[in-house]
C-alpha positions in Angstrom: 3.9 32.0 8.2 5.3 31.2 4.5 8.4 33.3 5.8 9.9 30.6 7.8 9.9 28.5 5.2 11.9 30.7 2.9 15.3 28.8 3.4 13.7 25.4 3.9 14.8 22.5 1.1 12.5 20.1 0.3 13.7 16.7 -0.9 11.0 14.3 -2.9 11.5 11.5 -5.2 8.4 9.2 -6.2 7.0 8.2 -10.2 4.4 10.7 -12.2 1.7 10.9 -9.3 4.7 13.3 -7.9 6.1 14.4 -11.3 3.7 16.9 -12.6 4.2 20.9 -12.6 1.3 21.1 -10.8 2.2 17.9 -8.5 1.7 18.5 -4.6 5.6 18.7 -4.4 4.7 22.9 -6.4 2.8 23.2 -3.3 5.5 23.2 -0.5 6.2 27.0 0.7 10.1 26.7 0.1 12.6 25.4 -1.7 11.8 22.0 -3.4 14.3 19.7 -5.1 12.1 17.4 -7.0 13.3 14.4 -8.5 10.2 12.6 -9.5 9.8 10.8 -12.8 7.3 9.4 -15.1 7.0 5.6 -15.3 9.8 5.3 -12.2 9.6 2.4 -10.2 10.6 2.0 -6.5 14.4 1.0 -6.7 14.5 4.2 -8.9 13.1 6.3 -6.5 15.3 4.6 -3.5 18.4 5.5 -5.2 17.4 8.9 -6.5 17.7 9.5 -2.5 20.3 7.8 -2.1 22.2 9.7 -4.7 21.4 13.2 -3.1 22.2 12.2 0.3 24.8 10.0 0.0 26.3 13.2 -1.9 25.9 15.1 1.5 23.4 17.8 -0.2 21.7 19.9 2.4 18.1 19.3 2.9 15.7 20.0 5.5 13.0 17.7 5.0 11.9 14.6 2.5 9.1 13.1 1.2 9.2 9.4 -0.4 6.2 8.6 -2.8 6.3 4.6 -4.0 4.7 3.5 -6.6 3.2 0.1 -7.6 5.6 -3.0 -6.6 5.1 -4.3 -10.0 8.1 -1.9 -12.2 11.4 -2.8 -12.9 14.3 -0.6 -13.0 17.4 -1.9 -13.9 20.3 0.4 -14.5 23.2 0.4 -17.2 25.8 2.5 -18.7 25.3 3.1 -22.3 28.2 3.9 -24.1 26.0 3.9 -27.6 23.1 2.7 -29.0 24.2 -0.9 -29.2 25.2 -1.4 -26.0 22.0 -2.8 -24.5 21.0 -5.4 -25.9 17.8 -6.3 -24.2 16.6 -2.5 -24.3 17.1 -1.2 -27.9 17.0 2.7 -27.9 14.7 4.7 -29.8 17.1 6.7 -32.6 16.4 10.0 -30.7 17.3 8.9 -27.0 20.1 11.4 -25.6 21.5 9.0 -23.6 25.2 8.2 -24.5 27.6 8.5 -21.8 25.0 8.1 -19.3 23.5 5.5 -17.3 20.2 5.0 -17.9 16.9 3.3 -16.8 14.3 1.3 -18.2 11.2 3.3 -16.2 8.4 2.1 -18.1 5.7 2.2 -15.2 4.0 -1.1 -15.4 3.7 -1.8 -19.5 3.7 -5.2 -21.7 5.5 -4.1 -24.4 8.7 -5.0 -26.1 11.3 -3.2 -23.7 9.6 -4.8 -20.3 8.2 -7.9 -21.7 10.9 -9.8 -21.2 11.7 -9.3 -18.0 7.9 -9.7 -17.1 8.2 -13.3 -19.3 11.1 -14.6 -17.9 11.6 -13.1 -13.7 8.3 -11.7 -12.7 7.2 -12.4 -9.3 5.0 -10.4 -7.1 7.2 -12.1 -3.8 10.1 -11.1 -5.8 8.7 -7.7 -6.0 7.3 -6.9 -2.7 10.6 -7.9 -1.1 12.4 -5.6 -3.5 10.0 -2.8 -2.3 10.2 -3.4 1.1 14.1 -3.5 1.0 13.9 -0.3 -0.8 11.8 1.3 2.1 14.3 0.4 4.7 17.7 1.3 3.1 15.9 5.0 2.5 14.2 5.1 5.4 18.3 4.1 6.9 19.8 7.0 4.6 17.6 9.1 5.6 17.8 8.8 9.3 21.3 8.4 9.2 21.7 12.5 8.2 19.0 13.1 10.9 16.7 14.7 8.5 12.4 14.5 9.2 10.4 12.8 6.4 7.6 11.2 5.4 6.1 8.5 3.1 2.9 7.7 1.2 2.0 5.5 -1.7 0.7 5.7 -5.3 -2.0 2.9 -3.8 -2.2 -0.1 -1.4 0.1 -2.4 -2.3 -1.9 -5.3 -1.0 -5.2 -4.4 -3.1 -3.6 -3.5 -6.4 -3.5 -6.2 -8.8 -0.3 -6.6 -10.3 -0.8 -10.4 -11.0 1.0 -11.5 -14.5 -2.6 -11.7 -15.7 -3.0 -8.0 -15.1 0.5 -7.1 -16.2 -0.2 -9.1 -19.5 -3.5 -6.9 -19.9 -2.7 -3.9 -18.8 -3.7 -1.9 -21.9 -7.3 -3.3 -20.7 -7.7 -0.7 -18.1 -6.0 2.0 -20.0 -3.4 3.0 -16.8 -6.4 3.4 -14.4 -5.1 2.2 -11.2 -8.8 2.1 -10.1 -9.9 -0.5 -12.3 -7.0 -2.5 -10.9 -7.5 -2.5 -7.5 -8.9 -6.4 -6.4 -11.1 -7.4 -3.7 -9.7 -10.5 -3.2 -6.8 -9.7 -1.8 -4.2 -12.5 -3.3 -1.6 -10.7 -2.6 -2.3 -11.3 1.3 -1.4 -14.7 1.3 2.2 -13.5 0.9 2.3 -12.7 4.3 1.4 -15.8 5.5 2.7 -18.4 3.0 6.0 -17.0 2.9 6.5 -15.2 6.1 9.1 -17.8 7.3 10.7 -17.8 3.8 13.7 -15.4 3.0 13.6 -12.2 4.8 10.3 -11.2 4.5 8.7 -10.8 7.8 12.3 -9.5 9.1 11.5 -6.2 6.5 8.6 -5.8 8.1 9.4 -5.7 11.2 12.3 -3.6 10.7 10.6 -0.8 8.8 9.5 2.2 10.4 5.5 2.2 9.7 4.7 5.4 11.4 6.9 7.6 9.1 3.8 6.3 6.1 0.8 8.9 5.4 -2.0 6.7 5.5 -5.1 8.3 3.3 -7.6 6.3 5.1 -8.1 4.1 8.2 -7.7 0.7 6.7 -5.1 -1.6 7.2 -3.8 -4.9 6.5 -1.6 -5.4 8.5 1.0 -2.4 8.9 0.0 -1.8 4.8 -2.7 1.1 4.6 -4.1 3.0 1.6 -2.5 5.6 -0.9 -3.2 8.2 -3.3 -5.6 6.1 -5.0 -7.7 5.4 -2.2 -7.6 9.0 -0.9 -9.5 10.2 -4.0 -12.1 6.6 -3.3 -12.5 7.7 -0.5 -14.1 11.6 -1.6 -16.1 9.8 -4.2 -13.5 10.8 -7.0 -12.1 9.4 -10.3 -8.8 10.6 -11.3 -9.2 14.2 -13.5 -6.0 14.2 -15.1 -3.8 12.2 -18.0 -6.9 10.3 -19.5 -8.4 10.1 -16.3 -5.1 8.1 -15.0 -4.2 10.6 -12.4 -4.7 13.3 -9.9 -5.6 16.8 -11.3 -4.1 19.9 -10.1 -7.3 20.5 -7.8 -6.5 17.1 -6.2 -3.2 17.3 -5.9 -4.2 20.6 -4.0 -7.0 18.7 -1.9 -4.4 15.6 -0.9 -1.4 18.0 -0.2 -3.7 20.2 2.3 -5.2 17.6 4.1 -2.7 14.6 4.3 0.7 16.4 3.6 1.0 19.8 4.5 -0.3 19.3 8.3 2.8 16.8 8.2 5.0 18.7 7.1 4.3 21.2 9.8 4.6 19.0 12.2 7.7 17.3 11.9 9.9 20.7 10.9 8.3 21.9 14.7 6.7 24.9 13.0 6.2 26.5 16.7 10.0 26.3 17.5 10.7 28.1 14.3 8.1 31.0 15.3 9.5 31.7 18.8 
């Protein structure tokens, strides 16, 4: 069956759950264009699609990994090592005459903290994501390409408080040890759901296009990567036990992704 494939492109943008060589993106039997990225948060993975299809490249399928609402990616050109200001480059960054990012993944240190000081806001945050969703899921549709979405974890039981931001060298990157119980998050939904444009994202985003790793839901938000290992009785294998192994990548990307995939491309039109 791998034949059919052959000529297929693959599109896929998400942070370092995606990123790795060994990453379920390796696993697609064709072509695959991956643009995934340590430390990249959600408006960098929006506009890494954007970029591509905007540019009218040919693709055949895409798959949109999110990360955790809490990152901040901000871009700016850098026309030398003075020229930002808030973000001062380390001596060796190539990075002149580009534009660059900040993609820290979700650290306290002297390049985030001020942002995380001085604008942090989980509403802030989750409307960003949620924006980000429907302008790709837009771009996407609009060049009448089949794709699919899934999450680094559920956004509604992942602490990204400012206590946990503040602290996040406690749990050493695990997104395990941040998930909550208590939910605080969910009172987003219902506190502010009248407020800016909140509920009107929801409503407009297309929540079947997500691969849900489990059955639970709040709401139209299910479970990610995270939870799929949870949910096998697993701890992450790889990076200082911070994320999925190649054997787990393997085990996510031949039951969650790969009958997707086959799905949506119509594999039994391509064989007759």
């Amino acid at each position: 069956m791998e034949s059919i494939f052959e000529d297929k492109r693959v599109l896929v943008s998400g942070c370092s759950f995606s990123a790795e060589e060994f990453s379920y993106p390796s696993l697609f039997p064709c072509k695959v264009f991956n643009l995934s990225h340590h430390g990249a948060g959600n408006t960098y993975i929006r506009r890494q699609i954007q970029k591509e299809l905007l540019s009218k490249n040919e693709y055949d399928y895409v798959v949109v990994q999110w990360s955790t609402i809490d990152r901040w990616d901000y871009p700016w050109p850098v026309l030398s090592k003075d020229d930002t200001p808030l973000v001062k480059m380390d001596v060796d960054d190539n990075i002149e005459g580009k534009v660059s990012y900040l993609r820290m993944g979700t650290s306290y240190n002297d390049k985030s903290k001020h942002f995380y000081d001085n604008y942090y806001s989980i509403y802030g945050q989750l409307v960003e994501t949620l924006e980000n969703i429907l302008f790709t899921q837009q771009t996407i549709e609009k060049r009448g390409i089949p794709y699919r979405m899934l999450t680094i974890a559920n956004w509604l039981t992942t602490d990204v408080s400012f206590d946990m931001i503040k602290n996040i060298d406690t749990i050493e990157g695990d997104l395990v040890r941040q998930r909550t119980s208590t939910l605080k998050i969910e009172k987003l939904l219902t506190t502010f759901e009248s407020a800016d444009l909140l509920k009107e994202l929801i409503n407009s985003i297309d929540w079947s296009k997500f691969i849900w790793t489990t059955d639970f839901k709040i709401g139209e938000f299910g479970d990610g990567i995270t939870e799929f290992l949870i949910d096998k009785g697993q701890k992450f294998e790889f990076a200082g036990n911070t994320h999925p192994s190649k054997s787990q990548n393997k085990l996510l990307f031949d039951e969650m992704i790969y009958p997707q995939f086959l799905k949506d491309i119509k594999v039994g039109e391509l064989l007759i």
